[in-house]
C-alpha angles and dihedrals in degrees: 000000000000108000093191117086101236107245117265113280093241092072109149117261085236087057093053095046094051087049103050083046077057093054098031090058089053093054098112132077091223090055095045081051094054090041087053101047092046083053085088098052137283124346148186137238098240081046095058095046097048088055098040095046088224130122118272091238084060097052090046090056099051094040085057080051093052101034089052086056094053094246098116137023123217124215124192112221101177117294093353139076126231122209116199128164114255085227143339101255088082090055093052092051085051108036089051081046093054089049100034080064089050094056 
């Protein structure tokens, strides 16, 4: 049973492109993973690698990926980096994806 109204048929072709770049820059397990752990707040480089058991060039890589698409925003506290999530609607998406494969 799908409990959201699908959105009118006339939807802009820029919206649907935005939306499919939006897609496109989570297609990757490594970047839901980071979408999902920043779901619970900020987090560091050497964080993130320690829960996604991947190198830290990796992470850095996908979180470029993900902070040129918007997704996430990056602050600088000293000598460290900071990832949040730009918004929560990301994580939703995530998060009911992630779910959505476990069913």
């Amino acid at each position: 049973m799908v409990t959201t109204s699908p959105p009118p048929a006339s939807e802009p072709a820029e919206t649907l492109q935005a939306a499919s770049e939006l897609l496109r820059a989570l297609a990757s397990p490594v970047r839901l993973g980071i979408v999902r752990e920043l779901s619970t707040g900020g987090k560091y480089v050497h964080e993130l690698v320690a829960t996604l058991g991947v190198s830290q060039p990796l992470v850095s890589q996908h979180l470029r990926v993900l902070r040129t698409s918007r997704i996430v925003t990056a602050r600088r506290q000293a000598r460290e980096t900071q990832y949040t999530l730009t918004d929560d609607h990301v994580a939703h998406i995530v998060l009911d994806a992630i779910r959505h494969a476990q069913e």
